[in-house]
C-alpha positions in Angstrom: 0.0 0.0 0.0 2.9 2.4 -0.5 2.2 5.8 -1.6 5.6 6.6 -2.1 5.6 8.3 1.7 8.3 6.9 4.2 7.6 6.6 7.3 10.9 4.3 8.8 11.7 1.1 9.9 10.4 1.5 13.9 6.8 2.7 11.9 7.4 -0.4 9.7 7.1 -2.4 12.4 4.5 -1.3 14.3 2.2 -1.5 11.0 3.3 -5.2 10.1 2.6 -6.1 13.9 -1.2 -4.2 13.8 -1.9 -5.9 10.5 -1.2 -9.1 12.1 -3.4 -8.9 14.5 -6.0 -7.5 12.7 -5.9 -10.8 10.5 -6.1 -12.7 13.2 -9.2 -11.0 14.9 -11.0 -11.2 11.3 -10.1 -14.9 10.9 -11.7 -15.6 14.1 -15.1 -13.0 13.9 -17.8 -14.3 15.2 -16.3 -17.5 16.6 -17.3 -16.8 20.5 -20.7 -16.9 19.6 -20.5 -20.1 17.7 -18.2 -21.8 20.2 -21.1 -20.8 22.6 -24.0 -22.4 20.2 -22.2 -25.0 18.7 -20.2 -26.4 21.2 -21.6 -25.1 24.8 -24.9 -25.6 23.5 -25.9 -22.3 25.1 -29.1 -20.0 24.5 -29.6 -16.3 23.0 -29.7 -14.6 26.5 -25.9 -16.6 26.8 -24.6 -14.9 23.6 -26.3 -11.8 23.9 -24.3 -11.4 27.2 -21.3 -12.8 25.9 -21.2 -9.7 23.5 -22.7 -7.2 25.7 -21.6 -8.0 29.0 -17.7 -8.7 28.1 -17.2 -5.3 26.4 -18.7 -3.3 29.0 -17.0 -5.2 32.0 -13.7 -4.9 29.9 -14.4 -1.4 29.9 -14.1 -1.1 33.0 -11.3 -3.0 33.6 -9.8 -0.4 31.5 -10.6 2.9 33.1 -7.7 2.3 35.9 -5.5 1.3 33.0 -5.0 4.7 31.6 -4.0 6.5 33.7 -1.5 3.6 34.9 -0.2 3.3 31.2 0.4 7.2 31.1 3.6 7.1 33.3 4.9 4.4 32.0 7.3 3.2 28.8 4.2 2.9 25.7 6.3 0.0 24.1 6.8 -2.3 26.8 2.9 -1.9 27.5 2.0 -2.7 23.7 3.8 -6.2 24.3 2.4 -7.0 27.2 -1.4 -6.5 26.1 -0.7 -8.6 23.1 0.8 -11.4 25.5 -2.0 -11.2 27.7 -4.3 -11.7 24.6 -1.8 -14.4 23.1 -2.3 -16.0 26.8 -5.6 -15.8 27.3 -7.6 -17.0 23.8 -5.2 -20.2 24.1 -6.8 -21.4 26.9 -9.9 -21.6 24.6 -8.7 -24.3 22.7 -6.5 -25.7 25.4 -9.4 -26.3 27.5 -11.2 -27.8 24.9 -9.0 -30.1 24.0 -9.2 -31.0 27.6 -12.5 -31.4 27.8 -13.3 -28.4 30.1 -14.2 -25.4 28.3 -17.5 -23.5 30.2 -19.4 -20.3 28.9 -18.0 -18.9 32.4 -14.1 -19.4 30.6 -15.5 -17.6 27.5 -16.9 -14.9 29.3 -14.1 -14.4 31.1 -11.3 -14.2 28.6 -13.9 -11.9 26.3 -14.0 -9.7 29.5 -9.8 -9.9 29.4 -9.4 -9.3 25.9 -11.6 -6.6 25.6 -9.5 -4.6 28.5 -6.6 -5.4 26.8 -7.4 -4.2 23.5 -8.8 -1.1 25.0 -5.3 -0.5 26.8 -3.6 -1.5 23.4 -5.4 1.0 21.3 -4.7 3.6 23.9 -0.9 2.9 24.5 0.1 2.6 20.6 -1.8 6.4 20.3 0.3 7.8 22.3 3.5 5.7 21.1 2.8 6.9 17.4 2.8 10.2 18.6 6.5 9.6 19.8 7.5 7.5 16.9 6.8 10.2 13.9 6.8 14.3 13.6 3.3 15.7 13.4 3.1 16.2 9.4 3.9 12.3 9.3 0.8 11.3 11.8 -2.1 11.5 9.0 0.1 9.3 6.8 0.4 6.8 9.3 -3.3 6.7 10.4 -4.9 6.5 6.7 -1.9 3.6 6.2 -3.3 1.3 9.6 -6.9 2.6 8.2 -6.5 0.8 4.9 -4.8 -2.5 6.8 -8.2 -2.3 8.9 -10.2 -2.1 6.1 -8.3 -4.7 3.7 -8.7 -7.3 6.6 -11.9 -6.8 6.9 -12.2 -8.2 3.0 -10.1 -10.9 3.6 -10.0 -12.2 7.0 -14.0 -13.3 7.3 -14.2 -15.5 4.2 -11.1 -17.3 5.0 -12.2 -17.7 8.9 -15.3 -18.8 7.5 -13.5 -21.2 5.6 -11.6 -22.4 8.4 -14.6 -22.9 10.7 -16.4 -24.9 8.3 -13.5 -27.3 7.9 -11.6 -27.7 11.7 -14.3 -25.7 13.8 -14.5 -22.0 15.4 -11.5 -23.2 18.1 -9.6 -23.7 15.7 -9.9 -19.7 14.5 -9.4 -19.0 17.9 -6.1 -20.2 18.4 -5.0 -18.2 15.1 -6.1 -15.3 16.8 -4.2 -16.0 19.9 -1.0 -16.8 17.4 -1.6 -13.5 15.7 -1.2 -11.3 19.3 2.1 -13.5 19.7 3.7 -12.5 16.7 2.4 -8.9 16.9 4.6 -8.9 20.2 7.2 -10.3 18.2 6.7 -7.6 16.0 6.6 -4.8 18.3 10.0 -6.1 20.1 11.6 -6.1 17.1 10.8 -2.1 16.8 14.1 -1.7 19.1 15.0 1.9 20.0 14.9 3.8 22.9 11.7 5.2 23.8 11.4 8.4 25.0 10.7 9.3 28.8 7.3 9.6 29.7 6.4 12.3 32.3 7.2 11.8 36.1 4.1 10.9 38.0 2.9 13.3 40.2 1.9 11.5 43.0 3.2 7.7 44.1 -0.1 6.0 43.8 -3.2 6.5 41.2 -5.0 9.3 42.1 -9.0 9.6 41.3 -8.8 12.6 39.1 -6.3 10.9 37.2 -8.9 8.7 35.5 -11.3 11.6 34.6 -8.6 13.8 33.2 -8.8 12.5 29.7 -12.5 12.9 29.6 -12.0 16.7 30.8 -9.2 17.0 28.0 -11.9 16.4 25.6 -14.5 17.9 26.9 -13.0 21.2 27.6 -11.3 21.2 23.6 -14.0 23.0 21.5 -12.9 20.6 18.4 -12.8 17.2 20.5 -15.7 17.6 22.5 -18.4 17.5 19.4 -16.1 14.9 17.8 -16.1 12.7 20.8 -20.0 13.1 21.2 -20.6 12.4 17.4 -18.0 9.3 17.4 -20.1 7.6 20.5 -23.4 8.1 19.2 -23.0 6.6 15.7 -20.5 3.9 16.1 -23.2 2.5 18.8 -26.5 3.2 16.4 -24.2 1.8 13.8 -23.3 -1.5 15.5 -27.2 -1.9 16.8 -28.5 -1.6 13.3 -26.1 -4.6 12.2 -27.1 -7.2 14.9 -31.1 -5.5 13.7 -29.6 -6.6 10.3 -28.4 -10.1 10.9 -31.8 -10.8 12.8 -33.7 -9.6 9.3 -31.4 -11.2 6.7 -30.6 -14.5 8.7 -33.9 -14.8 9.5 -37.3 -13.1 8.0 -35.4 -12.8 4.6 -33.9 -16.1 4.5 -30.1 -15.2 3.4 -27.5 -17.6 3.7 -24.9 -17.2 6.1 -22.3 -16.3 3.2 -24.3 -14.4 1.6 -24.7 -11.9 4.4 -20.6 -12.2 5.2 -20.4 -11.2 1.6 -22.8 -8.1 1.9 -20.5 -6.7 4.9 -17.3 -8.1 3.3 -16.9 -6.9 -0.3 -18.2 -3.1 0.5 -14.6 -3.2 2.8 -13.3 -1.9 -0.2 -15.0 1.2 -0.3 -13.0 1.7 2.8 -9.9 0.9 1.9 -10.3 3.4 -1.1 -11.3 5.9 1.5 -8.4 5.6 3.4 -5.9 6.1 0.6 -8.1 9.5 -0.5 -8.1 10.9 3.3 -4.6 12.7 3.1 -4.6 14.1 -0.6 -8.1 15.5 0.5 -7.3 16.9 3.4 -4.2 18.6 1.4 -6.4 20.1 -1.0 -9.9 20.9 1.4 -8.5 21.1 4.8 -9.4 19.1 7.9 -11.8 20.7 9.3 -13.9 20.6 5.8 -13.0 16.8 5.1 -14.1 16.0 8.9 -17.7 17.4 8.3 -18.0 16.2 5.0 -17.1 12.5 5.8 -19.0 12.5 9.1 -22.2 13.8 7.5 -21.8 11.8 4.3 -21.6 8.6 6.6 -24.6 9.4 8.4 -26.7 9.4 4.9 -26.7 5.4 4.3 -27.8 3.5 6.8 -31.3 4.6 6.8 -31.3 2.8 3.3 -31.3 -0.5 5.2 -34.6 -0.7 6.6 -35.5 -1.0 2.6 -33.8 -4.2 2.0 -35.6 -7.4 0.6 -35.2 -10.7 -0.1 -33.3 -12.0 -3.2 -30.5 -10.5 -5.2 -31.9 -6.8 -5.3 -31.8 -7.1 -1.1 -28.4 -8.2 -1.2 -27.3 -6.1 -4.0 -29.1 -2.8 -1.4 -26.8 -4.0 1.6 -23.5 -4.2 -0.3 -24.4 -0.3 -2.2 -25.7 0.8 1.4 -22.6 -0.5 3.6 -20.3 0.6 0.6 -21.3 4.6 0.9 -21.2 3.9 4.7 -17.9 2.4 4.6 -15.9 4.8 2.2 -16.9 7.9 4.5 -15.7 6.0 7.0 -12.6 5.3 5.5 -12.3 8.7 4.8 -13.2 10.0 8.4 -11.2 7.9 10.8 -8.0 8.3 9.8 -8.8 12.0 10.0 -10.4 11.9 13.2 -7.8 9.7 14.2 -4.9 12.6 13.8 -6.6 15.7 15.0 -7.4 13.8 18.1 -3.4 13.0 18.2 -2.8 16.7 17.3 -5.4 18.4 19.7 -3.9 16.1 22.7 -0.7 17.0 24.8 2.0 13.8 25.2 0.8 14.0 28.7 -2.6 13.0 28.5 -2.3 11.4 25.0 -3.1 7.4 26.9 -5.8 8.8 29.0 -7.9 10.7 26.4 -7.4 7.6 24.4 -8.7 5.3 26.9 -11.4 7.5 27.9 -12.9 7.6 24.1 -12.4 3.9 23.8 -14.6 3.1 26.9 -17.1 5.7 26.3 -17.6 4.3 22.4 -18.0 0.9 24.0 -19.9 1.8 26.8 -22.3 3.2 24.3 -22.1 0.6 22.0 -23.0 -2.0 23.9 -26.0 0.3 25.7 -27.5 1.4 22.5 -27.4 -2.1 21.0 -28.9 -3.4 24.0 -31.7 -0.6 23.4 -32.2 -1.6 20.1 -32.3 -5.2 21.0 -35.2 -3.9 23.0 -37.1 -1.7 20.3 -36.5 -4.4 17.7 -38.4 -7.0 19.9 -41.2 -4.7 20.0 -41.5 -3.1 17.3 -39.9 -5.4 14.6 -35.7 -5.6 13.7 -37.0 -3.4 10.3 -38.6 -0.8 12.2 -35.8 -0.5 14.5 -33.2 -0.1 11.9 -35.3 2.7 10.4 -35.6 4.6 13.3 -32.0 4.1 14.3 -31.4 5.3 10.1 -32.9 8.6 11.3 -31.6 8.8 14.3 -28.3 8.8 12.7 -29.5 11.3 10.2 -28.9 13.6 13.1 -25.7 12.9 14.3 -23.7 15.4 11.9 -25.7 18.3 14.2 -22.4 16.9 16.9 -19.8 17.5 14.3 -17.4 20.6 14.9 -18.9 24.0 13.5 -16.2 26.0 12.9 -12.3 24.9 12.0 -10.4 24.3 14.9 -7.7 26.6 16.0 -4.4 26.0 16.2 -3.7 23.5 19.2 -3.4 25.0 22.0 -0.7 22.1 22.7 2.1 22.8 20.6 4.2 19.5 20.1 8.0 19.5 19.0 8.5 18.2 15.4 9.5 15.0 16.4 8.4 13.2 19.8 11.8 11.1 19.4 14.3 11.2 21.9 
């Protein structure tokens, strides 16, 4: 995916090691919930909570993890989340092997790998902000945007592939394989880090987990950004499970054909994040920002219209493709002015504290939805979630942000 834009060995790396793992979690989507149905024999109320109930725990876990992570060498942290990952999904398969694999283990290590992955995210943030100069940071974030988005395309139909022929353990322990080698990866960055700042007080203080929540809520920019992000990845993420209910079910799609309507538009993303910089260089952030995060907001609304047959499939994959490319366009964009807007300081905290709010409000609003669905019907949810979200660029900035008020050296490196 070069664009002819160098970026160094240490950023190398880092991307080969995120790629990894983001393979790895796209071989094995979905395969908690199967492990719990095919092989645990458990009900919907067991893998509704298995979704619901692990993310928000794990988010939790993860609020005391900031600020801990702040003081605290970014690298050595990134290896140690992807080794407690590595450790934790191989006990999946280990224990079934062994004969003694519960819903109570699943729920657990879903619990643990959620907290980890929040700390992960949060931890390389701030270590990317150390590892390039400022002018390099959009670069980097459209480059890990279009990894996301190309192993989205690839990494379902080949997990898919793999379930059908040794089982949804067996994607599993990929998974854990893929955190292993991303540690790997991530060693083999070498270097010396830069220091973080001293810790002002010996033990963890109870403002220190609301500071990166007042960091974005005082920043004019962040604030509406961080309000817009929370409400439309959760509306987003209820109108899919609302959408598997309708297509798996009422409109009678096979399960690859409704992979294939999520997979394929992936592209659409990928091409977004390859456009995100040269736009930005010719329209500015700020315009590219509203532009995106309205455009995305258009599409889903389109879903409640889908039928059965090729012309329903044929709606998902134009629907999630608009969806998707805006996407692709806005998060890498997001993604920097949130790095740019956000002094080395805070940079883990504020990154922890958007993770477990977008979370927090996923998994609420889903569970919402789960609700109105029941009683009103999955179509009419998703329709009124599709308007809902026709709202949502109201929470996008007004005006173009002023300089930050956090001026950053050139170069974080030491």
């Amino acid at each position: 995916m070069g664009d002819g834009h160098r970026l160094g060995r240490e950023f190398g790396w880092l991307w080969a090691a995120y790629g990894t793992s983001a393979l790895g979690t796209w071989l094995a989507f979905g395969a908690f919930p199967l492990i719990a149905v095919q092989v645990l024999h458990s009900g919907p109320a067991e893998v509704a909570a298995l979704s619901a109930v692990g993310a928000a725990v794990g988010a939790a876990v993860a609020v005391p993890l900031g600020p801990w992570v702040e003081f605290r060498h970014k690298r050595p942290v990134l290896i140690g989340a992807d080794l407690l990952r590595f450790a934790a999904l191989a006990t999946i398969p280990a224990a079934y092997v062994l004969g003694v694999l519960t819903f109570a283990q699943l729920l657990l290590v879903s619990v643990v790998a959620a907290a980890a992955d929040i700390t992960f995210r949060a931890a390389s943030g701030a270590y990317l902000k150390t590892l390039l100069p400022a002018g390099d940071l959009l670069v980097a974030n459209a480059r890990l945007e279009s990894t996301a988005w190309t192993t989205t395309i690839v990494g379902p139909p080949l997990g898919g592939a793999a379930i059908g022929l040794f089982g949804p353990v067996a994607t599993v322990l990929a998974d854990a394989v893929s955190y292993l080698l991303s540690a790997l990866g991530i060693r083999a960055i070498g270097g010396r880090e830069s220091s973080p700042e001293p810790r002002p007080a010996a033990r963890l203080r109870a403002a220190d987990l609301l500071d990166g929540w007042r960091h974005i809520l005082a920043d004019a920019t962040l604030r509406p950004l961080f309000l817009n992000t929370a409400l439309f990845n959760g509306l987003v993420m209820a109108i899919d499970a609302l959408l598997a209910v309708l297509m798996l079910g009422e409109l009678g799609f096979a399960p690859w054909q409704y992979g294939l309507a999520f997979a394929a538009p992936a592209i659409g993303g990928l091409v977004g994040a390859r456009l995100a910089r040269p736009l930005v260089a010719r329209y500015g952030q700020h315009r590219v920002l509203v532009a995106a995060g309205a455009g995305r907001a258009l599409w889903p609304v389109g879903l409640a219209f889908v039928g059965p047959g090729t012309g329903g499939l044929l709606l998902v994959m134009g629907v999630e493709l608009g969806l998707i490319f805006c996407c692709g366009v806005f998060n890498p964009v997001q993604a920097t002015c949130r790095l740019e807007r956000t002094p080395s300081g805070v940079v883990t905290r504020t990154l922890s504290a958007w993770t477990v709010t977008t979370r927090a409000s996923t998994a609420l609003l889903t569970a919402v939805w789960g609700v109105l669905g029941g009683l009103l019907g999955p179509r009419t949810a998703i329709a009124l979630a599709g308007v809902v979200l026709l709202a949502t660029p109201l929470l996008l900035p007004r005006r173009a942000a002023a300089p930050s008020p956090h001026p950053e050296p050139a170069s974080g490196r030491a």
